[in-house]
N, C-alpha and C positions, 0 to 999 in steps of 0.2 A: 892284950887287946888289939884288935885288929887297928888299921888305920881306916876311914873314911874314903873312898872314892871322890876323887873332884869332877863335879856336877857341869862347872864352868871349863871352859875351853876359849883359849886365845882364837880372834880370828880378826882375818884381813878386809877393809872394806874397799874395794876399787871403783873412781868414778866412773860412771857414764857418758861421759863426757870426753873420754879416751884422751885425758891427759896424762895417767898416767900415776894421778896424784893418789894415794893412800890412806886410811885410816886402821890403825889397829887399835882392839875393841876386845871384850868377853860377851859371851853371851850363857845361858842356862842351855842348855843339849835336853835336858826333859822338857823344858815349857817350851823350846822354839826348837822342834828337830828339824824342818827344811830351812835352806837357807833364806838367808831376812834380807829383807830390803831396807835403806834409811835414804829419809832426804837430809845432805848434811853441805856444810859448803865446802867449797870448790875454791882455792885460793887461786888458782891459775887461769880458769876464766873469771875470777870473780863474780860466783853467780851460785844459788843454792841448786843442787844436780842429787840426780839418784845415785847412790851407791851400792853396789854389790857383792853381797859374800862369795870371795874367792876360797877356793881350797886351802 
């Protein structure tokens, strides 16, 4: 039997906020093909910021 293809994919979130600070995350590649946006927080300014899927 064959194996399954994995759907999900590792990926990185970087704030907005150009600290600098990280979040890594999965997401689904068929329901979300462009890259996602999250508001998530920000330990470094202390404050909830946009985050953006990097490469």
């Amino acid at each position: 039997m064959a194996k399954a293809k994995n759907i999900r994919s590792t990926i990185i979130l970087e704030s907005t906020a150009n600290t600098g600070y990280r979040y890594s995350t999965t997401k689904n590649k068929r329901n979300h093909p462009a890259r996602v946006e999250f508001k998530k927080y920000d330990p470094v300014v202390r404050k909830h910021v946009v985050f953006k899927e990097t490469k």
